[in-house]
C-alpha positions in Angstrom: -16.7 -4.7 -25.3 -14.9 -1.8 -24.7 -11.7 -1.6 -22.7 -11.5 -0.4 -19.4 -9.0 1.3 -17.3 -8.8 1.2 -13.7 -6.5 3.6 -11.5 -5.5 3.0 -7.9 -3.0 4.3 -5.4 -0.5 3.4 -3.5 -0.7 3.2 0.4 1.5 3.7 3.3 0.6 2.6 7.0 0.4 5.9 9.5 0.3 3.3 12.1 1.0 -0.3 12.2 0.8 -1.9 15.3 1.5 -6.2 15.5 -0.3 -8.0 17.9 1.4 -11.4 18.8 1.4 -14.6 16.3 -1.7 -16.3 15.7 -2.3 -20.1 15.6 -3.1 -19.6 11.7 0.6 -18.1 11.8 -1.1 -15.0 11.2 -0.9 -11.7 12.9 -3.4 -9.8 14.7 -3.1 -5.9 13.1 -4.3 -2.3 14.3 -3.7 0.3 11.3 -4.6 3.5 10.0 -3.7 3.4 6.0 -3.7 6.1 4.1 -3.5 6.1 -0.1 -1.2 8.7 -1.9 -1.8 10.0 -5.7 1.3 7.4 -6.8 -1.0 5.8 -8.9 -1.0 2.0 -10.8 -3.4 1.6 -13.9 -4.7 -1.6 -14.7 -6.5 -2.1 -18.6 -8.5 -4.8 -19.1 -10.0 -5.6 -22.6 -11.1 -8.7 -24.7 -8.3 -11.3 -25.6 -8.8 -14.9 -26.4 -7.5 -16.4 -23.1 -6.3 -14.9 -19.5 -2.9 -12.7 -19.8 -1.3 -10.3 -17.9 1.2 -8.0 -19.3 3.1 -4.9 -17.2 5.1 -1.9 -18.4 6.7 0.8 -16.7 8.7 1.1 -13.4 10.3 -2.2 -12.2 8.3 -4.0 -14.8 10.5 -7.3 -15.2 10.6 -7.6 -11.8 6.6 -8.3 -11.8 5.3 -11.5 -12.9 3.0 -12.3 -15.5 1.6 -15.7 -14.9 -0.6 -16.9 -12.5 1.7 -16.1 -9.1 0.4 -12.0 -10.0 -2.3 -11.0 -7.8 -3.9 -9.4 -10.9 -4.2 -13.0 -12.7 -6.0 -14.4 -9.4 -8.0 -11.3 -8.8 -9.5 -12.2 -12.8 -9.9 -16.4 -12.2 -11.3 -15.0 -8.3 -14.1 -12.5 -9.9 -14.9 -15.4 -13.1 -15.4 -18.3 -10.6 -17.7 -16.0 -8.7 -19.8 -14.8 -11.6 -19.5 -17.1 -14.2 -17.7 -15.0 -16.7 -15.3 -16.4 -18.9 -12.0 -15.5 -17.6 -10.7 -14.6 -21.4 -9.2 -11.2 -20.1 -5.9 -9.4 -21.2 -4.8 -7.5 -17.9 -2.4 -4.3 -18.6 -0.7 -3.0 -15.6 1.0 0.7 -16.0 3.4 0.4 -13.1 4.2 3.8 -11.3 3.8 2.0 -7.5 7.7 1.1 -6.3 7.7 -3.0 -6.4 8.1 -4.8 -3.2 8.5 -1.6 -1.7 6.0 -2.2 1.6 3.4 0.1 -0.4 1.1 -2.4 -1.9 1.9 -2.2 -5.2 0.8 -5.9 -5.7 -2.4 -5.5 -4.1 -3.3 -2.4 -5.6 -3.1 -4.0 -8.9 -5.4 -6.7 -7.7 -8.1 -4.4 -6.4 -7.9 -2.5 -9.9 -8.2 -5.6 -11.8 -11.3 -6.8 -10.1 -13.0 -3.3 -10.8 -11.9 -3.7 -14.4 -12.9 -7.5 -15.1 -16.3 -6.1 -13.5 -16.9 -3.0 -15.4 -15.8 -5.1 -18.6 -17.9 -8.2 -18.2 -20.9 -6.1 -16.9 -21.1 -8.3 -13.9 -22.1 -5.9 -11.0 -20.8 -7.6 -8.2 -22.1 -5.8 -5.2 -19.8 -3.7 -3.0 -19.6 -5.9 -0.1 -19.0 -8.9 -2.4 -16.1 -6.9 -3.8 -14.7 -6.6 -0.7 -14.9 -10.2 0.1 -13.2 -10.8 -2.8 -10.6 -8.3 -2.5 -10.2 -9.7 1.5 -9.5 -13.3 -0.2 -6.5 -12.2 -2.4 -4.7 -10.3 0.3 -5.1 -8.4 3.2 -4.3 -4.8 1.9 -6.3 -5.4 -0.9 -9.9 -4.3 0.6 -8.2 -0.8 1.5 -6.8 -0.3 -1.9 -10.5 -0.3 -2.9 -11.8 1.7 -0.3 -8.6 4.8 -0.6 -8.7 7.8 1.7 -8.2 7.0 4.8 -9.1 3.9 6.6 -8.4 1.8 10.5 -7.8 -1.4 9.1 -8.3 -4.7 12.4 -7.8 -8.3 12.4 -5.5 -8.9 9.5 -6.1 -5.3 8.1 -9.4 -6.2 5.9 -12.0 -4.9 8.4 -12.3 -1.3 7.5 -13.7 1.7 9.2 -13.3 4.8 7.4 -10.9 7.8 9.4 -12.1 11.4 8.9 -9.2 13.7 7.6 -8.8 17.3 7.1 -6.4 18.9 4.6 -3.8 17.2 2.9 -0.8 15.7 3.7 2.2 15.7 1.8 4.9 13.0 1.4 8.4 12.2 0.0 9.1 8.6 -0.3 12.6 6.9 -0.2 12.2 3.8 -3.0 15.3 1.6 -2.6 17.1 -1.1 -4.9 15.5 -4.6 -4.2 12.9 -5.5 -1.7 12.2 -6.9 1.7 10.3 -10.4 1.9 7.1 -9.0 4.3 7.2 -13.1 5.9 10.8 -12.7 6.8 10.1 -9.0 8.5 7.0 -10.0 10.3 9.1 -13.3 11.4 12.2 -11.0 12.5 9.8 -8.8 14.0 8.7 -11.7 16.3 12.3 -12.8 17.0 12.5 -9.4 18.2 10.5 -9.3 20.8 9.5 -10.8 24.0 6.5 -13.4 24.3 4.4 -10.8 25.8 3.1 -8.6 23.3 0.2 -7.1 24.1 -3.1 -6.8 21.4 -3.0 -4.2 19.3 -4.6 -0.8 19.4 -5.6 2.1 17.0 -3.6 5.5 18.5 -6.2 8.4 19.4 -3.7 10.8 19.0 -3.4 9.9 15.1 -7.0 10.1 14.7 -7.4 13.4 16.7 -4.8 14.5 14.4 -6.2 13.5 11.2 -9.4 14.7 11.8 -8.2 18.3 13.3 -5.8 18.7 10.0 -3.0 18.7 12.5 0.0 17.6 10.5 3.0 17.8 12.9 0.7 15.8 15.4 0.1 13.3 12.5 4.1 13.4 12.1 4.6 12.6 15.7 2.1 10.0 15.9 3.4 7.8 12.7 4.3 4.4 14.6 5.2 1.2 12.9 6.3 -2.0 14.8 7.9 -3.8 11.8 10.3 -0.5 11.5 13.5 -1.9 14.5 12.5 -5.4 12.3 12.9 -3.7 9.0 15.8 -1.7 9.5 17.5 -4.9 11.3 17.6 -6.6 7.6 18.3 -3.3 6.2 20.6 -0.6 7.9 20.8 1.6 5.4 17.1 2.6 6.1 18.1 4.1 9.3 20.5 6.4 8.0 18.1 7.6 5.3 15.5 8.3 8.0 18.0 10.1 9.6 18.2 12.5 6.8 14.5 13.5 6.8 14.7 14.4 10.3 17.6 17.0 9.8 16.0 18.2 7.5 12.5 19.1 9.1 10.4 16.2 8.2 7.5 16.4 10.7 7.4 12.4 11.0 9.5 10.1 9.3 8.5 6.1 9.2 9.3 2.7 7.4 6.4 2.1 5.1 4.7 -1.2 5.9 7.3 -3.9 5.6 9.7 -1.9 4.0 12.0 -1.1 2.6 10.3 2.5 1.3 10.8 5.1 4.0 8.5 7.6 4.1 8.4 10.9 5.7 5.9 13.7 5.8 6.5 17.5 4.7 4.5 20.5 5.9 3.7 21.6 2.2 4.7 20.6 -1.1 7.8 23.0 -1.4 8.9 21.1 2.2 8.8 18.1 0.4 10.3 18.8 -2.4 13.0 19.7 -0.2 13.6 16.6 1.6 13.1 15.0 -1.6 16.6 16.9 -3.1 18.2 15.9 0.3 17.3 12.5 -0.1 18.6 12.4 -3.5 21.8 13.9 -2.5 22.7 10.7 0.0 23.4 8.5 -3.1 21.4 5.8 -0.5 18.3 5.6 -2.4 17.1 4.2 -5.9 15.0 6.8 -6.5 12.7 9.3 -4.5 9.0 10.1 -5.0 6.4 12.7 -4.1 3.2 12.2 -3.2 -0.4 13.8 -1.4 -2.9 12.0 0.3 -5.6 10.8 0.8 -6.9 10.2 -2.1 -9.8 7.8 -3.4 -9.9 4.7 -3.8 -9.6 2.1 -7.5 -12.0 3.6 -9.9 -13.2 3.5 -13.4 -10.8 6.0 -15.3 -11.9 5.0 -18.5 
């Protein structure tokens, strides 16, 4: 068999909205993802027993046994076909690590495509998802790409219509925020009363109109105070995109990646220099979206 390559992108959340804690400890979720060309690869080819191995950015800070999503997305898709899970998994890392983009879960979406198209095993779309929903809850989207309202814990997905293109520069910081420590400072920092969550009209009346200042106005994200309370260097950095013009700027997910959205690709190149000037940040990236989904490369 041949190898296959699999590429998928990175997301970020234009909303996130947190309902209150469930009994399953569990939060109820309203989102609008979005996936940006900073894409992962994932190669999956022959090998005499299961293995994962990763290069590129932040490589040694991703594992390579069985605690990597990519590893369970393999065993997940064997157990449900049959196929022997004798599968070497390469991951081309160019999504920032425990950055609140869903590196992780990218990967594992990618690898289940792979393992499929490899073994032949043409596992139906909606049993795809099912597996994807099992591994994690951003996994699903990382599938789907474009842009996607994500309910219950994010894995129920209805597709958003979007005009245009949006542009992004990305604030990637050293080290990463635990997303169960967030989402449990998140609930120490609020009262018992939080309401369900809902998807933002606005947003959607943006994205579908092309209207990308109303998309910058309408980015939301209730982990952000939670976020920026473990890490208060993020404030000032989101500081920075506002002076200079950003139309939105917004914690991605559970952090610590701050992103902020640019009127055109000069704009964000812009806010990119100016966010490279603060000395705050690891390293900043640019991105469009929305783009597709994981898919066969080669």
């Amino acid at each position: 068999m041949r190898p296959v390559t699999v590429s998928v992108p990175a997301k970020v959340n234009l909303q996130l909205s947190v309902g209150p804690v469930r009994d399953d400890g569990f939060h109820d979720l309203a989102t609008v993802f979005h996936a940006v060309d900073l894409l992962d690869t994932v190669t999956a080819r022959e090998a005499s027993e299961l293995r994962v191995t990763v290069e590129g950015e932040d490589a040694s800070a991703v594992p390579t046994d069985a605690t990597n999503l990519v590893w369970r997305a393999a065993q997940a898709m064997a157990d449900a076909t049959g196929a022997d899970p004798a599968v070497h998994l390469h991951i081309m890392k160019a999504i920032p690590v425990a950055g609140g983009m869903a590196g992780g879960s990218a990967d594992a979406a990618a690898a289940l495509l792979a393992c499929d198209a490899l073994w032949g095993t043409r596992v139906a779309p909606e049993e795809l998802h099912d597996l994807a929903a099992e591994l994690g809850s951003d996994v699903p989207f990382a599938l789907m790409g474009g842009t996607a309202i994500g309910r219950g814990r994010g894995d129920s997905l209805t597709p958003v219509l979007t005009r245009g293109a949006l542009h992004w520069a990305f604030a990637i910081f050293e080290g990463g925020l635990s997303t169960p420590v967030v989402y449990e400072r998140c609930d120490d920092m609020r009262s018992s009363d939080v309401p369900q969550p809902q998807i933002s009209d606005p947003l959607l009346s943006a994205l579908a109109t092309g209207d990308a200042p109303a998309v910058g106005r309408a980015l939301r994200n209730d982990l952000q105070p939670a976020a920026i309370s473990l890490r208060p260097e993020l404030a000032d950095v989101l500081e920075v995109g506002e002076d200079y013009g950003a139309l939105g700027q917004i914690v991605s997910g559970s952090g610590p990646t701050c992103a902020f959205l640019a009127r055109d690709e000069e704009h964000a190149l812009d806010i990119a220099v100016a966010l490279t000037g603060t000395g705050l940040c690891r390293t900043v990236k640019r991105a469009r979206g929305p783009v597709p989904g994981a898919r066969v490369v080669r």
